[in-house]
C-alpha positions, 0 to 999 in steps of 0.5 A: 667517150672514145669512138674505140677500143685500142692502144693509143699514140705514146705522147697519151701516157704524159697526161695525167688521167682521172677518167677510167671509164675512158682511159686505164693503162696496162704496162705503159700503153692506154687502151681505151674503149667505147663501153660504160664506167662500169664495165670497163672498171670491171675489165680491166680489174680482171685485166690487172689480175691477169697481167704478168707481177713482173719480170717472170712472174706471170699473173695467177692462171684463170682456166677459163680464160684460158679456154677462151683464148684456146677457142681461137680468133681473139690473136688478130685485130682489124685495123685501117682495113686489114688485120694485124697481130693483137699487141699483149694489151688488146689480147688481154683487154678482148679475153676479159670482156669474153670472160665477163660479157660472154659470147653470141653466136649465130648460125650461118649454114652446113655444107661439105654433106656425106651420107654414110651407107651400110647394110643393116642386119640387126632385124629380118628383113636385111636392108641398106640403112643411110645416114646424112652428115654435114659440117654446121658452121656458126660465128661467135661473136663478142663485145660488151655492147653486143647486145644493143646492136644485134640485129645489124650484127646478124644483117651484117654478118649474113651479108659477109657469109654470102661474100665468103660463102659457107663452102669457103668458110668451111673448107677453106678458112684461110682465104675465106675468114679474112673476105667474111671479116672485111665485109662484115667489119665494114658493114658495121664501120658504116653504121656506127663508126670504128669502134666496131672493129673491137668486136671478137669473132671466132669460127665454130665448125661441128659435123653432126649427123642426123638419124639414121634411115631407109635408103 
């Protein structure tokens, strides 16, 4: 089975190929991935339904796939230790196997907190009410073989929000998400080889506030 999913050289599309729990093509490039006969035949069918009939005859709309791709962070892949534009095939590839195999998050932290502060009238006697409120940051993850290497995931992926910081991860994604991934993809890379790289991430940011309460 190959090491990882991607789109592999042109001279591959020569070779007359039986095996699809390595390879399947999608118009004229192969993508490969390191996932079982099962789940593969599963994704790319879904991938063969998504891609365009032809010639301005796009594929039959999913709504939840396409609230996947809305979510964000599938647009971009790591490779050779730098990211670059996903090619159509590999967007495809990664929003079938969200679509199938779902997503795992992991918490990493809150930070830019406010405390919101008035003065309450509603009950004798008047007294200042408080509220805090912060934004709560969680990455998401995906891949079909997620689950059979989770903790080192959230190792990992601990040890990258330590190098980005939350503050970084929170304000400032631009600069901060590409320091998170690098470390993080390079963590994974380290114990199970590339094939790592095709693991999806995105970013959830929420404000949420607590109860509100005597200052």
């Amino acid at each position: 089975m190959s090491g990882q999913c991607d789109i592999l050289d042109d001279s591959w599309r020569q070779m007359q190929i039986s095996d699809h729990s390595r390879h399947t093509t999608h118009g004229g490039a192969i993508v490969s991935c390191n996932c079982s006969e099962g789940d593969l035949k599963k994704i790319n069918d879904l991938v063969a339904k998504l891609k365009p009939q032809g010639k301005g005859q796009p594929g039959p709309h999913v709504p939840e796939v396409s609230k996947i791709l809305l979510k964000g962070g599938y647009l971009q892949v790591w490779d050779d230790g730098e990211f670059r534009d996903a090619t159509d095939d590999e967007l495809l590839f990664r929003l079938a196997a969200v679509y199938l195999f779902g997503e795992r998050s992991l918490y990493l932290g809150k930070d830019l907190c406010t405390t919101d502060r008035w003065y309450d009238t509603s009950e004798w006697p008047y007294h200042w009410k408080c509220r805090d409120c912060c934004t709560e940051l969680t990455v998401v993850f995906s891949h079909p073989r997620l689950e059979e290497i989770w903790g080192d995931v959230q190792g990992c992926a601990i040890g990258a929000a330590a190098a980005a910081t939350i503050l970084g991860l929170i304000a400032t994604p631009a600069t901060a998400e590409p320091t998170f991934k690098g470390v993080f993809y390079g963590c994974l890379v380290a114990k199970f080889g590339d094939w790592v790289n095709q693991i999806g991430i995105r970013f959830s940011r929420d404000a949420r506030c607590g109860s509100a309460h005597d200052c």
